[in-house]
N, C-alpha and C positions, 0 to 999 in steps of 0.2 A: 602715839607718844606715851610715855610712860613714863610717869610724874614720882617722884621722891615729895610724900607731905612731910613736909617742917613747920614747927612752929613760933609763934612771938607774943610778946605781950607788953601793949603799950605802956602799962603802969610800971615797968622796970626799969627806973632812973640808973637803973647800974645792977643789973639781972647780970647774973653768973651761968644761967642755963646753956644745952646745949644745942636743944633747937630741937631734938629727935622727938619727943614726948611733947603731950601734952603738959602733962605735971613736969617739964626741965623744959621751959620755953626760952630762948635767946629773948631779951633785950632788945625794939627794932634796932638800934644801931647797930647792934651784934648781926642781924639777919640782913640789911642790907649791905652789911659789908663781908659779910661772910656763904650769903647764899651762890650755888654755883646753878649752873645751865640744867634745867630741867627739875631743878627747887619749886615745888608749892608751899608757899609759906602762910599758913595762915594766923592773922592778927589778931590776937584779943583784944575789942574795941576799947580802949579805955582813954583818958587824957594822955598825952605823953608826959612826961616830966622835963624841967628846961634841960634841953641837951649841956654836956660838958663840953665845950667847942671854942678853939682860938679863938679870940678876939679879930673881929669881921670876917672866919669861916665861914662856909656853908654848913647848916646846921646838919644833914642827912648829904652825905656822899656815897651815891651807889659804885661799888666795887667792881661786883661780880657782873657777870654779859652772857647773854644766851648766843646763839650763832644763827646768822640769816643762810647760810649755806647750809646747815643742818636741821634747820628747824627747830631749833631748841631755844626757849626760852624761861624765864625765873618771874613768878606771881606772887604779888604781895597782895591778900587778899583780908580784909576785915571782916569781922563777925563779932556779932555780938555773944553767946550763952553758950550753942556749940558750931562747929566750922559747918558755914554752909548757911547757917540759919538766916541770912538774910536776902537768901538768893527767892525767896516766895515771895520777896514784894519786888524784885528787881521789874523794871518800868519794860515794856514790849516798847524796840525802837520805831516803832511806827504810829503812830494814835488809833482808835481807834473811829476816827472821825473821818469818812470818805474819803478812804486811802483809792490810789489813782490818779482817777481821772480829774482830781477836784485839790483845791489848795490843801497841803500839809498843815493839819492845825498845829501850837504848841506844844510842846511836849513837857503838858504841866508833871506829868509824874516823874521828873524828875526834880520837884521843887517836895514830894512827896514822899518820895521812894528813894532809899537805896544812899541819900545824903543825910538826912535828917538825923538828930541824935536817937541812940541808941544801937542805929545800924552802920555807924561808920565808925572810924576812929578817928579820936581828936587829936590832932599834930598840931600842939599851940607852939608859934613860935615867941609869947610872953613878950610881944613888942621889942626883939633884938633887930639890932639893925644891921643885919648879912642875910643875903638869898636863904633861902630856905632849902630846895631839893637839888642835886647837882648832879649831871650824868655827862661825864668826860669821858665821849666816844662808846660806851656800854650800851647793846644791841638787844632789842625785843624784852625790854623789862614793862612789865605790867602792874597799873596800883588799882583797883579796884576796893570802893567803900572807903575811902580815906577823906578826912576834914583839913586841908591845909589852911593856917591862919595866920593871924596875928604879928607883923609882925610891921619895920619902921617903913611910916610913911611916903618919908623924902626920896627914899631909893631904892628898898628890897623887893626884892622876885620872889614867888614863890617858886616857881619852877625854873630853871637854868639848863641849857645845854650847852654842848662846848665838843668840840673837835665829832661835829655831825654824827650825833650815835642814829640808828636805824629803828623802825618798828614798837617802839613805844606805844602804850596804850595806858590811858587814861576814862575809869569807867566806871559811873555813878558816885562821882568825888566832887568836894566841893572845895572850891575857893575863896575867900574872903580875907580882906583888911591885908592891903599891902600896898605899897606901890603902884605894883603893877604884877598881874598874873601870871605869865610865865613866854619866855624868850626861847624859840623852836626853832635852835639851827639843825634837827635832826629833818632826816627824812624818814617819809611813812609813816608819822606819828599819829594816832585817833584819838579826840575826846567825844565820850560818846557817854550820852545821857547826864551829863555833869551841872551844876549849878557856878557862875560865875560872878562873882560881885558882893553888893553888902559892903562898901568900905572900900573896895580897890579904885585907889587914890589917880591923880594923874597922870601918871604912868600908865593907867589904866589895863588896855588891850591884850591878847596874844597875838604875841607878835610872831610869824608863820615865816623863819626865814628858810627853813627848807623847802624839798619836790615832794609832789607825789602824797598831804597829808589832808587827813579828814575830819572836818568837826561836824558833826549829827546829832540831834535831837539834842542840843545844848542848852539852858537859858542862861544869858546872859545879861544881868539887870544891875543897876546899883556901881554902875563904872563914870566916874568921871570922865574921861579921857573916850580915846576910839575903843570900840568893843572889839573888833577883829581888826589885824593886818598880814595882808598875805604880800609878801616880796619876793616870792619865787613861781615856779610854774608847778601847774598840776595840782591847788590846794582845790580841796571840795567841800562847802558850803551848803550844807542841806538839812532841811529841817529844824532849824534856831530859832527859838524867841530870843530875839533883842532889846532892850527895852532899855533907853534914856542913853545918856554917853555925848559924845560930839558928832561921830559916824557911826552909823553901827559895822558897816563895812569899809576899808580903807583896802583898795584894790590895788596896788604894786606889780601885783605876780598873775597870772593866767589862772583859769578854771571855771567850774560853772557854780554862780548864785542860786540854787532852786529852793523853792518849797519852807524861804522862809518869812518869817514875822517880822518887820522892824516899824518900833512905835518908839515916837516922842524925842527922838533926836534933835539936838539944836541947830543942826546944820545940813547932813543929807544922811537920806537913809545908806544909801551908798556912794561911794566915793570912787570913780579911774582916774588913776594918779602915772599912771608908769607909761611911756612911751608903747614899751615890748608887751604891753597887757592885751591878751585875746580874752574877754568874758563873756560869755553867757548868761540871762539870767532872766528867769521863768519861773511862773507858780509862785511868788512871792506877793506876800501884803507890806507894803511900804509906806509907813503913815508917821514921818514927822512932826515936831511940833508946831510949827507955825504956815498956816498955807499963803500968807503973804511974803514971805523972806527965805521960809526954806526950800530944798529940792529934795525930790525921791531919787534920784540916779542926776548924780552930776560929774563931767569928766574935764578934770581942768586942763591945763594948758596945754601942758606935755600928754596931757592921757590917751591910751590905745583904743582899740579896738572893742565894741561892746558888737560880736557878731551874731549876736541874736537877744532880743530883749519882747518879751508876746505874753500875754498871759500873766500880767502884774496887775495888782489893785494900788493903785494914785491915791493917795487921799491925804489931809493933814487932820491934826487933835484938834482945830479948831476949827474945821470945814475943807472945802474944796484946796487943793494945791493953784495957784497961781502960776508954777511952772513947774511939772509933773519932774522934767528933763532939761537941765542946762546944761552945755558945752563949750566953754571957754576954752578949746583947743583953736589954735590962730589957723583957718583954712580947712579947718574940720564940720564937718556937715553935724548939725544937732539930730539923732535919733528921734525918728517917733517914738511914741509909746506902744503901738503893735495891733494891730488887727483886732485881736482879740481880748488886750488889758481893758480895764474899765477905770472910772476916775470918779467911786461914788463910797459911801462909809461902807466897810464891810462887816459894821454890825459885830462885835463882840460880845458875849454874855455879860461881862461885869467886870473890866477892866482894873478897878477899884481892887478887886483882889486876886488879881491877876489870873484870871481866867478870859483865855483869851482864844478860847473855842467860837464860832462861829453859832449866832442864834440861825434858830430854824430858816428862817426869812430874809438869810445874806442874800445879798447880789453875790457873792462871789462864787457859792456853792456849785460844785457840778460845771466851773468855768473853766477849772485849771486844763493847762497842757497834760494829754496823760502820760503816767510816768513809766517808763521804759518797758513801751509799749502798750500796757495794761491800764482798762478802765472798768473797775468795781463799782 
C-alpha cells in the first residue's frame, strides 16, 4: 500500500494550511474532513482548541472513507516533536508475563505508553454537551495516540457511529470524562492497547453493537456504569483489565471472554443477558467486590449459552466468592466452574497502584488454558 503523508496540528483553532508540508499543516478539522482513502495524516500533539460547531453537533465529523474492497484506508496519527516519535514507547500487545500457556496478565503499558501526555493529542471537548467523534457509514478510518475528553456528563459520547461504518481502529488512545465512551454500530471495529475511564459517567460502557469487533489489551477503570457491552455476534474480548463499574462484562452478543482481568465490580464480573448469546470464556481472573452478594459469571433469565467456561480464577476483594456462578435462567442448568478454574486470591503485586501482574507465588501461574495451541 502506498501511503500519501499529510499533515495536522492540533493547536490550529482555525489553521489555513493545506496538509502537504510539515510547515502548511491542516487544522484537524480541516484533515478529518478533508483527508481521502490512503491519507497518513500525522497529528501534532497539542491541546485542541474548542471547536466552532452548531450548537449540539458533533464536535469531529469524519468525512472522508477508506474502502474495505480495496484495502485502502486514512490514519490519524499523533506525535509529539517529529512524526513517528512516539512509536518507541508504543506497548507490545502481549505482556511480557507468561504468554501462553498461563493467564494474560494486564496490560499496564498501556496506562504508560502511548496515552499519556506528551505522546498523544489532547481533543478537549471543554465540557460541551454533543458527542464528540462521529463516523456516518466512513470505512477503515484509524486514530492512533489521540486523548478524547471532556466533555457533558448527562449524555455525550465520545465516540459515535451511525449507519454501520466497517474496520475502524482505535489504538493506544485514551478516553475520559463523559457520559459514556463510545456507541459501535460499526462492524470490525479494534481498540487496542487504549486506556478507558477517569470520569466516564453512567453511561459508562462501550457499547458493541456491531459483528465481528475486537477489544485487546485495553484497561478499562474509573467507569461508573457497565465497562463493556456486546449485542451482537462475533465481539472478542481478550486481554483487559477491568477494574470497578457495575459489570465489567454485559454479554448480549456471542464470542469468547479470554485472558482477562476483572476486579471490584459491584455486581458480576460478568454478565449473559441475551437469549441467542453462545460465550466462551477462559484464562480469566474474575474477582468482584463482595464474595457474599456478588457473582463472577452470572446469566440471568433470559441468558444463553456459556459453551465453555474452564480455566478462571473465582475469587472476591474481600475473600472467597459465595457463589463463583449464578444462573437465574427459568429451566436452565447453573454451569460449573470447570475442571481446571480455581477459586483462591490470585495474588497481585500491588493493586493500590494498579499493578495487577501476578507475584511469583500465584495459584494461578502456569494454570491457564494455552492459548492457540502454544505453551511458552
Amino acid at each position: 500500500m502506498a501511503w500519501t503523508n499529510k499533515y495536522a496540528d492540533l493547536a490550529l483553532g482555525g489553521g489555513f494550511g493545506g496538509g502537504g508540508t510539515l510547515g502548511n499543516p491542516w487544522k484537524v478539522q480541516s484533515a478529518i474532513q478533508n483527508a481521502v482513502a490512503n491519507d497518513y495524516v500525522w497529528v501534532k500533539a497539542q491541546v485542541l482548541a474548542v471547536l466552532a460547531t452548531a450548537p449540539g453537533a458533533p464536535l469531529l465529523v469524519v468525512q472522508g472513507t477508506g474502502n474495505i474492497a480495496n484495502n485502502t484506508r486514512i490514519v490519524f496519527h499523533c506525535y509529539n516533536t517529529t512524526p513517528g516519535d512516539a512509536e518507541a514507547a508504543t506497548p507490545n500487545l502481549v505482556s511480557d508475563m507468561d504468554i501462553g500457556g498461563t493467564y494474560y496478565q494486564s496490560p499496564l503499558d498501556a496506562l504508560i505508553n502511548g496515552v499519556t501526555a506528551g505522546k498523544s493529542g489532547n481533543v478537549n471537548g471543554d465540557g460541551l454537551t454533543r458527542d464528540f467523534l462521529y463516523g456516518w457509514g466512513k470505512d477503515n478510518i484509524q486514530f492512533i495516540n489521540f486523548y478524547f475528553n471532556d466533555i457533558d456528563l448527562a449524555a455525550s459520547q465520545l465516540v459515535v457511529f451511525d449507519n454501520t461504518p466497517v474496520g475502524w481502529l482505535f489504538k493506544n488512545c485514551k478516553f475520559d470524562t463523559a457520559w459514556r465512551c463510545a456507541v459501535l454500530t460499526g462492524d470490525s471495529v479494534l481498540f487496542i492497547n487504549c486506556f478507558i475511564g477517569d470520569g466516564i459517567a453512567n453511561g459508562g460502557r462501550v457499547s458493541i453493537a456491531g459483528s465481528n469487533n475486537l477489544l485487546a489489551q485495553n484497561v478499562v477503570a474509573g467507569i461508573a456504569g457497565e465497562g463493556v457491552l456486546t449485542l451482537k455476534t462475533g465481539t472478542s474480548i481478550i486481554g483487559n483489565l477491568i477494574v470497578g463499574g457495575l459489570q465489567g462484562v454485559t454479554g448480549l452478543g456471542s464470542g469468547p471472554i479470554v485472558g482477562n482481568t476483572f476486579y471490584n465490580q459491584v455486581s458480576y464480573g460478568i454478565t449473559v443477558q441475551s437469549a441467542t448469546a453462545l460465550v466462551s470464556i477462559y484464562n480469566n481472573i474474575v474477582m468482584p467486590a463482595a464474595g457474599a452478594s456478588d457473582y463472577g459469571l452470572h446469566i440471568n433469565n433470559v441468558g444463553g449459552l456459556v459453551i465453555y467456561n474452564d480455566y478462571n480464577c473465582y475469587y472476591a476483594v474481600d475473600g472467597a466468592l459465595t457463589t463463583p456462578i449464578k444462573s437465574d435462567k427459568v429451566g436452565g442448568q447453573t454451569p460449573d466452574i470447570g475442571p481446571h478454574s480455581i477459586e483462591v486470591d490470585p495474588l497481585f503485586e500491588d493493586v493500590a497502584n494498579y499493578d495487577f501482574r501476578l507475584k511469583y507465588d500465584s495459584p494461578c501461574l502456569q494454570l491457564g488454558r494455552p492459548m492457540l495451541g502454544v505453551n511458552l
